[in-house]
C-alpha positions as CSV (number, residue, x, y, z in Angstrom):
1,X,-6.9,24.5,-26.0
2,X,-7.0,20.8,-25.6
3,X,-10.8,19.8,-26.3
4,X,-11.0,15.9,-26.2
5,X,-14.6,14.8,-25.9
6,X,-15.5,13.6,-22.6
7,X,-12.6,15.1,-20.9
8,X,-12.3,18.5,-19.5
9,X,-11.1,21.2,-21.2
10,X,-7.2,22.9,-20.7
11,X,-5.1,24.6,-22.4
12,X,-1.6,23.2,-22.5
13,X,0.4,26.7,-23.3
14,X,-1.0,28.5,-20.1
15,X,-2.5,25.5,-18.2
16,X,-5.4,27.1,-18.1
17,X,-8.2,24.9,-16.1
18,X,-5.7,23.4,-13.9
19,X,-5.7,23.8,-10.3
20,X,-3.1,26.3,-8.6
21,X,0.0,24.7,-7.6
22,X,0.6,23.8,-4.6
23,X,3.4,25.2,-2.1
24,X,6.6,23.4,-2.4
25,X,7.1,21.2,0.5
26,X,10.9,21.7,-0.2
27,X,11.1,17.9,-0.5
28,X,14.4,17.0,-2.8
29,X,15.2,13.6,-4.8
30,X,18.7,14.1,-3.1
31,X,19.3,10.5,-1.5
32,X,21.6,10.7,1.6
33,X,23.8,8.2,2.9
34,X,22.2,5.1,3.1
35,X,22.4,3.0,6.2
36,X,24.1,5.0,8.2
37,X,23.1,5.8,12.0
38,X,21.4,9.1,11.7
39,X,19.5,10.2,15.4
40,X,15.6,9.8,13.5
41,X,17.2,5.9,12.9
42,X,18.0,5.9,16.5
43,X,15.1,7.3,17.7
44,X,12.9,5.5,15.5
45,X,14.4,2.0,17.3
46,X,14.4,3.5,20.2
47,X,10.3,4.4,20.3
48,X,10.2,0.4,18.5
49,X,11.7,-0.8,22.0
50,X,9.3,0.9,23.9
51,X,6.5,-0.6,22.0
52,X,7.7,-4.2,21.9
53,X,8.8,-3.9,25.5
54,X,5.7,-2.0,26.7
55,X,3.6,-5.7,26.7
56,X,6.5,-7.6,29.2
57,X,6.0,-4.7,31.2
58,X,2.2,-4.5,31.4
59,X,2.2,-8.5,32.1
60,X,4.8,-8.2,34.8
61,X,1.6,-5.1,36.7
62,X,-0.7,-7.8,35.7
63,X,0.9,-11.0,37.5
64,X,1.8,-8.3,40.9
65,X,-2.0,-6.6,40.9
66,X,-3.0,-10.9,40.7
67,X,-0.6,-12.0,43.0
68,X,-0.3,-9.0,45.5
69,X,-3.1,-7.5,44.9
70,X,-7.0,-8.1,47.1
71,X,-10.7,-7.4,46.1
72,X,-12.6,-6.9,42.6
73,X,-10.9,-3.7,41.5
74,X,-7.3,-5.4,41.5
75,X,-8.0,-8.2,39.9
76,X,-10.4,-6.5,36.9
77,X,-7.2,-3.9,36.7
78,X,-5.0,-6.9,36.1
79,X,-7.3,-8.4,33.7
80,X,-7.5,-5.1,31.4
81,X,-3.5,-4.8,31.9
82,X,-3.0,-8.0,30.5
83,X,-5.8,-7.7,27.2
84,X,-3.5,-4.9,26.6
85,X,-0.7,-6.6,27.2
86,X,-1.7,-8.9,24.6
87,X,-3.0,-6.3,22.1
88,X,0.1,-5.1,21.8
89,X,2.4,-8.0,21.1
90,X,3.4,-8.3,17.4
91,X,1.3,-10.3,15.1
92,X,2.9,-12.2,12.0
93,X,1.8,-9.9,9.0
94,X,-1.1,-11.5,6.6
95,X,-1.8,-11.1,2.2
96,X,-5.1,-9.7,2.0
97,X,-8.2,-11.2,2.5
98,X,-9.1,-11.1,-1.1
99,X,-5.5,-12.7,-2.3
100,X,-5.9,-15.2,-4.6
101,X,-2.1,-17.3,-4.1
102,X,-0.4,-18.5,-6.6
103,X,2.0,-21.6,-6.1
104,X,4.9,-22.2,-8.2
105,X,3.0,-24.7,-9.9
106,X,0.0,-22.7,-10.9
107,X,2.3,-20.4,-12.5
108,X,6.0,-21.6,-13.2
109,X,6.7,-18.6,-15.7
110,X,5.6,-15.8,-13.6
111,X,7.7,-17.3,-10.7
112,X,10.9,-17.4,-12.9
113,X,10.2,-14.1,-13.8
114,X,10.4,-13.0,-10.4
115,X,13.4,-15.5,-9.7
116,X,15.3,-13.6,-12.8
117,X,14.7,-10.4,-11.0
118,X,15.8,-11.9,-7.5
119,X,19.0,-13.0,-9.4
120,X,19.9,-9.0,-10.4
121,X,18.6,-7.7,-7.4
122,X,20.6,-10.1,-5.3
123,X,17.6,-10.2,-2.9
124,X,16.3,-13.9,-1.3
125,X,14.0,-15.7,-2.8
126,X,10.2,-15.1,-3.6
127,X,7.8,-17.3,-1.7
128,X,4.6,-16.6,-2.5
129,X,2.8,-14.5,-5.5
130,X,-0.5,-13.4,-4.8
131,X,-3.3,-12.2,-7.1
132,X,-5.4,-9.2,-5.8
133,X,-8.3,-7.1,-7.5
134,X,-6.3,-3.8,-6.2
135,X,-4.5,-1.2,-8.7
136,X,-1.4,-1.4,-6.7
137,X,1.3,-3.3,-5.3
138,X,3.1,-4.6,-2.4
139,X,5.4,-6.9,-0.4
140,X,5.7,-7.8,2.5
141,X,7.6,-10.8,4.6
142,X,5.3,-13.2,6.2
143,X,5.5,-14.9,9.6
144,X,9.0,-15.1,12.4
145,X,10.5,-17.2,9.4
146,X,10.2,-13.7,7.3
147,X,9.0,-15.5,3.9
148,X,9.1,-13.0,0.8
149,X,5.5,-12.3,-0.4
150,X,4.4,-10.0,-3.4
151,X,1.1,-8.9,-4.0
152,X,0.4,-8.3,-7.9
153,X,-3.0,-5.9,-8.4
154,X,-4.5,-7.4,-11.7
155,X,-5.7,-4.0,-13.0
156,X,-2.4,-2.3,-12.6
157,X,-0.2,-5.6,-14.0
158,X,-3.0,-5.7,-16.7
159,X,-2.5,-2.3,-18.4
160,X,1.5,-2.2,-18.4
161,X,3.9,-2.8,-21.0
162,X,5.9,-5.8,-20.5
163,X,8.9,-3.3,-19.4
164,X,7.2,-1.9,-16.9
165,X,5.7,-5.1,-15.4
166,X,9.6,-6.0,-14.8
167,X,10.0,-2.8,-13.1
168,X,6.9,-3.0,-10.7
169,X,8.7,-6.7,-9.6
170,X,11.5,-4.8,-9.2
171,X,10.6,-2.5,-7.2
172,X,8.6,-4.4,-5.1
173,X,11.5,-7.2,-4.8
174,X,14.7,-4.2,-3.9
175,X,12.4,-3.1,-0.4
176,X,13.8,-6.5,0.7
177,X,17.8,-5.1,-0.1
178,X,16.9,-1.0,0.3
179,X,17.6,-0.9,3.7
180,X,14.1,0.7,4.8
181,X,13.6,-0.1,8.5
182,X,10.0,0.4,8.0
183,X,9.4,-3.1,6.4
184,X,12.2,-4.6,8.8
185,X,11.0,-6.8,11.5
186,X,11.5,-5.0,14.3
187,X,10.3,-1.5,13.6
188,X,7.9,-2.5,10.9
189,X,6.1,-4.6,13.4
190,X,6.0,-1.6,15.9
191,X,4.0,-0.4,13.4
192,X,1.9,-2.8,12.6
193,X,0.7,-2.8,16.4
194,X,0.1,0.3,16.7
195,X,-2.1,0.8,13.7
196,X,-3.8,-1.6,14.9
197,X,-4.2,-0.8,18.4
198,X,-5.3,2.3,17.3
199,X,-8.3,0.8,15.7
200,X,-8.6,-1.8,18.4
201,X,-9.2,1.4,21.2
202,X,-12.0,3.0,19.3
203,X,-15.0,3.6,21.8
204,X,-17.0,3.9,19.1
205,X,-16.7,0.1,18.0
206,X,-17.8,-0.8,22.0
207,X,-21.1,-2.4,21.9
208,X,-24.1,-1.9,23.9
209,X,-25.9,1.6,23.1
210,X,-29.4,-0.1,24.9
211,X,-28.6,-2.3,27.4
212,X,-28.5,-1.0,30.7
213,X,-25.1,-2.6,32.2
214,X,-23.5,-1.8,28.8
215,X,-24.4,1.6,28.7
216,X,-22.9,1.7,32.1
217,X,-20.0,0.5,30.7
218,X,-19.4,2.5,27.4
219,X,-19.8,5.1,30.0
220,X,-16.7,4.3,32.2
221,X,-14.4,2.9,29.4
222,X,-15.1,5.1,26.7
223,X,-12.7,8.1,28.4
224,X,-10.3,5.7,29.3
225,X,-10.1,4.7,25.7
226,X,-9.7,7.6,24.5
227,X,-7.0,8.6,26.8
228,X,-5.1,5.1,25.8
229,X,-5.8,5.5,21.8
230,X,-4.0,8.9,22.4
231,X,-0.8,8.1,23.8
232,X,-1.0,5.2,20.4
233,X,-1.4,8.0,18.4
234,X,1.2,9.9,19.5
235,X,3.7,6.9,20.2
236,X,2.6,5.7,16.4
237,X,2.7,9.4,15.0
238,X,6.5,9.7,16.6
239,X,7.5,6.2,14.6
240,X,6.4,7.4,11.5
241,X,7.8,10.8,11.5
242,X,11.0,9.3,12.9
243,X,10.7,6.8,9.8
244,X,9.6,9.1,7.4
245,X,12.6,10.7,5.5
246,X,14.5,7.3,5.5
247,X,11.4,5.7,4.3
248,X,11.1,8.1,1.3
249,X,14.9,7.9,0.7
250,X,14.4,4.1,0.5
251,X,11.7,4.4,-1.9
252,X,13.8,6.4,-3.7
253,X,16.5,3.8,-3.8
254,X,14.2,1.3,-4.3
255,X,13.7,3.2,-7.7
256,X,17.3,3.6,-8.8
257,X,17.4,-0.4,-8.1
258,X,14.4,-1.1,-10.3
259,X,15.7,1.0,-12.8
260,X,19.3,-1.4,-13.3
261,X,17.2,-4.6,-13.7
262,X,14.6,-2.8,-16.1
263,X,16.2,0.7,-17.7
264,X,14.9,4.3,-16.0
265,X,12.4,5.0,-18.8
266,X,10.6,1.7,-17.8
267,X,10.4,3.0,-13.9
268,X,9.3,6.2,-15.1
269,X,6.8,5.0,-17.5
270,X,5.6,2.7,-14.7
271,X,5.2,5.6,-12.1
272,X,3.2,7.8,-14.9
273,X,1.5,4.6,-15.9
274,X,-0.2,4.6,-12.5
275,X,-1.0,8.1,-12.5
276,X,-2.5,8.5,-15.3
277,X,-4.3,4.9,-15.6
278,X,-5.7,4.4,-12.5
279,X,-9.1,6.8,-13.0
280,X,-10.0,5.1,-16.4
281,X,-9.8,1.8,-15.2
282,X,-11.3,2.7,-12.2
283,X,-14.1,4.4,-13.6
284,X,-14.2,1.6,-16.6
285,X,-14.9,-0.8,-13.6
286,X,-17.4,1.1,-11.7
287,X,-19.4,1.7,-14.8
288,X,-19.5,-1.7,-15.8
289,X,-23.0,-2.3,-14.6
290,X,-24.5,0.2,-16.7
291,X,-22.0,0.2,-19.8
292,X,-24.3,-1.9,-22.4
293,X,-21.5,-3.8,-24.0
294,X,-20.6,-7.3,-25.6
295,X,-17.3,-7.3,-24.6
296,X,-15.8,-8.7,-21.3
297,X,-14.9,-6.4,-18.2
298,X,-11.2,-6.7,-19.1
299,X,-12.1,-5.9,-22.7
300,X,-13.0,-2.9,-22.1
301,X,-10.7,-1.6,-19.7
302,X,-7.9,-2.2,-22.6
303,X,-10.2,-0.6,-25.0
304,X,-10.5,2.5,-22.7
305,X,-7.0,2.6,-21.9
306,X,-6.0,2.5,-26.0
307,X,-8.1,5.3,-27.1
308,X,-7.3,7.9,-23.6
309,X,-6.2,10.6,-25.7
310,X,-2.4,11.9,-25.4
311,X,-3.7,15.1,-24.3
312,X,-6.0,13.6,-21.5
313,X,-2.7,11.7,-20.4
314,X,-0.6,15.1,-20.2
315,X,-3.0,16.9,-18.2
316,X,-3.5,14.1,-15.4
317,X,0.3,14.1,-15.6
318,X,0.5,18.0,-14.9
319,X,-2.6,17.8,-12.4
320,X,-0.7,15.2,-10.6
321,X,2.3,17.5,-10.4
322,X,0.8,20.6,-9.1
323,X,-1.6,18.7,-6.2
324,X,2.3,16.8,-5.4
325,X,0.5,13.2,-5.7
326,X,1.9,10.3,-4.1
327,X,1.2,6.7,-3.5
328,X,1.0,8.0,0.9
329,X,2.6,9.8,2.8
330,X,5.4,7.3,3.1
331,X,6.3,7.9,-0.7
332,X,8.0,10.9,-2.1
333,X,5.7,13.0,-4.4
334,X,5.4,10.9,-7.6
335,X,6.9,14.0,-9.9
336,X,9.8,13.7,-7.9
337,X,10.6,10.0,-8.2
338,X,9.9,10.4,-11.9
339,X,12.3,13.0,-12.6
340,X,14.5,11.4,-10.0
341,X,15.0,8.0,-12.2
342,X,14.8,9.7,-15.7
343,X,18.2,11.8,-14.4
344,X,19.7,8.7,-13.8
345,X,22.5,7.7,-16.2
346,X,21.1,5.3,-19.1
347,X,21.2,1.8,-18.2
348,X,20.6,-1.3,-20.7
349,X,17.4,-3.4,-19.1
350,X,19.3,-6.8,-17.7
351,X,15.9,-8.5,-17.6
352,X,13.8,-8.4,-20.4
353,X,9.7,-9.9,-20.8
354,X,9.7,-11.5,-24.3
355,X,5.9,-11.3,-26.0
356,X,5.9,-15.4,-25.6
357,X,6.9,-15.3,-22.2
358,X,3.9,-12.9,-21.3
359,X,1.1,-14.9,-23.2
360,X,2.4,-17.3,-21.2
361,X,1.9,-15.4,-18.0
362,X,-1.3,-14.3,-19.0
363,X,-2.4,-18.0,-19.8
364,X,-1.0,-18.6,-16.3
365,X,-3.3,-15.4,-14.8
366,X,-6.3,-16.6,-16.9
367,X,-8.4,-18.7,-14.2
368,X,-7.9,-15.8,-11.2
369,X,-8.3,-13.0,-13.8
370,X,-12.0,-14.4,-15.0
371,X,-13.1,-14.8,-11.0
372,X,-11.6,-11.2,-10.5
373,X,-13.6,-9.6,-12.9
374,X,-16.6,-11.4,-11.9
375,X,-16.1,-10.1,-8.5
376,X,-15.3,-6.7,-9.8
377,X,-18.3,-6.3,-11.3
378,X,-20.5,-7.7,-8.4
379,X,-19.4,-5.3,-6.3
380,X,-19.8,-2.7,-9.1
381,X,-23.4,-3.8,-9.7
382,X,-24.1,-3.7,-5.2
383,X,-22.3,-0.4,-5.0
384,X,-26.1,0.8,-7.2
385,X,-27.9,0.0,-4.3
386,X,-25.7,0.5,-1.7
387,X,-22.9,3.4,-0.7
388,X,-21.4,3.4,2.3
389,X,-21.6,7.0,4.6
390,X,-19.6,9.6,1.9
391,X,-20.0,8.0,-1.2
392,X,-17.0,6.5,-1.8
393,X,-14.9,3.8,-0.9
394,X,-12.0,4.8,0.7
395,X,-8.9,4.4,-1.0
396,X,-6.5,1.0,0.1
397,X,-2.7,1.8,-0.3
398,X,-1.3,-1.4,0.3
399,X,1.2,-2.3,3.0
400,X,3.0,0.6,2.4
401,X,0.4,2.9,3.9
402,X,-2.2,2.4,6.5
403,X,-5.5,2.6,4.9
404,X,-8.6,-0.2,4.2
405,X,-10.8,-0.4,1.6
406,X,-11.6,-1.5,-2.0
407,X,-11.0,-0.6,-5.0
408,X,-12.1,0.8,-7.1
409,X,-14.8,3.4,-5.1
410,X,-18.0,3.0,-5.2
């Protein structure tokens, strides 16, 4: 029996006090072909061309219903076919509102550490590094001109051995050479629109619940809405499940790249890193408010993270294997990409993070990390008083997935 104090108890023999496993999903680390025309690549382009072709289209109505058209009704009909019209033309993709950017000269180190990485990867060039209070990671390309941008989560950068900070820029850097057609420009914007024309639709976001004309109002739109934010759903729902099994195949690969610039134990200590890390910092943050301690926030996140007990590590590692965990549902479970990299022959790490060159990092990180933690731990300190409906915060997955929130819940 494993009996760490203040962590549950489990046996490790029988596994005992873990949950049952759940049913196989008959998912496979096998990686097929990769860019080759499959149909789901075809029809995954094909539903993109409807939606970026579906706002010329709803113009062109609006323009005849103006033109052609006579009285109130045909010109308030051309007025909502051309607010959807615009709703649904792609937007240029933004960091997060709580990015904190860093500019080559803020942090010249960091940036050649991503430029070594480039080098390997033979991707383009890193444009901007932002700073975000998130335990996670992304990228994205920014604007028509498609600049490469990485968002770096403090937290997660924080409690990672220097190998495995190379390997999370690694595998954040290879989704601009893997291929995926979900961060590509054309069907990664479909996307984009239709997540958030699915919010935009919501009839529960109208105004008016008193007013009299406004009531009227919610009254005639609101089935309307409904009926448009459907056909979204479904037109968004077919994209992704078109997407899907090339998506995870590039996350796969995007592994398998990581792993030559940074060696496959690194990758897989990354992936277990985030498993198993995430609720002690988490929980390390949320409690800051009440923990009565000299030390600063980030302190004692590195204190909690020494001292989690090997055992406590194996059994959110098991935990995470039976529930199938993943980063969304546009990753592969995590056990799979673990196993995935850790079968990969051995492979010397061609970029390397001295100890100097990481103080030097950190000196560079210093100034965003001390705002950060003050931030953290306001909102720590308001989520006493104030929970929104549920309890928690709901959980943000980055640009790979398509939820909001903060970290860590409340």
């Amino acid at each position: 029996m494993q009996a760490d104090e203040g962590f549950p108890l489990w046996c490790a023999a029988c596994e005992w006090g873990l949950p049952q496993a759940e049913a196989d999903r008959g998912e496979s680390t096998v990686t097929a072909a990769r860019g080759r025309i499959d149909l789901a690549r075809i029809g995954a382009y094909t539903l993109a061309t409807v939606v970026h072709t579906l706002p010329l289209g709803l113009l062109a109505s609006a323009t005849v219903l103006a033109t052609a058209g006579r009285g109130v009704v045909a010109y308030g009909l051309a007025a909502v076919l051309a607010v959807l019209a615009v709703t649904l033309m792609p937007r240029p993709v933004r960091l997060d509102r709580d990015a904190e950017i860093l500019t080559r000269d803020d942090a010249p180190h960091l940036y050649a550490l991503f430029d070594e990485v480039t080098a390997e990867l033979g991707a383009g060039p890193v444009h901007v590094i932002a700073i975000t209070p998130e335990f996670n990671a992304s990228s994205m390309a920014l604007g028509l001109r498609r600049r490469r941008a990485v968002q770096l989560g403090l937290p997660l950068w924080r409690v990672l051995t220097p190998d495995q900070k190379v390997a999370l820029i690694g595998h954040e850097l290879a989704h601009g050479v893997n291929g995926d057609c979900r961060h590509g420009l054309y069907v990664g914007s479909a996307l984009d629109v239709l997540t958030g024309l699915h919010r935009t639709l919501d009839p529960d976001e109208l105004p008016g619940h008193e007013d009299g004309l406004m009531y009227m109002s919610r009254l005639v739109l609101t089935p309307l809405l409904w009926l448009c934010r459907g056909a979204v759903f479904l037109l968004h729902r077919g994209l992704d499940r078109t997407t899907l099994r090339s998506g995870r195949r590039a996350e796969h690969h995007a592994d398998e790249l990581a792993a030559r610039v940074a060696s496959s134990e690194a990758v897989a200590g990354l992936l277990e890193a985030m498993t198993v890390l995430e609720p002690t910092v988490a929980f390390t943050v949320r409690t800051s408010p009440v923990t009565r301690s000299p030390l600063p926030l980030w302190d004692r996140v590195d204190q909690a993270v020494a001292v989690l007990p090997d055992g406590e590590r194996d059994r959110r590692l098991r935990l995470a294997a039976r529930e199938n965990t993943q980063v969304d549902d546009t990753h592969p479970p995590t056990r799979l990409r673990t196993s995935h990299v850790r079968a990969l022959a051995a492979i010397e790490p061609r970029v390397r993070l001295s100890p100097e060159t990481a103080d030097r990092i950190d000196a560079e990180l210093a100034a965003i990390s001390t705002r950060i933690e003050r931030n953290l731990t306001e909102a720590a300190e308001a989520a006493l008083y104030h929970r929104p409906e549920g309890g928690t915060h709901p959980r943000k997955a980055g640009s790979d997935g398509g939820f909001e929130g903060h970290w860590p819940p409340g």
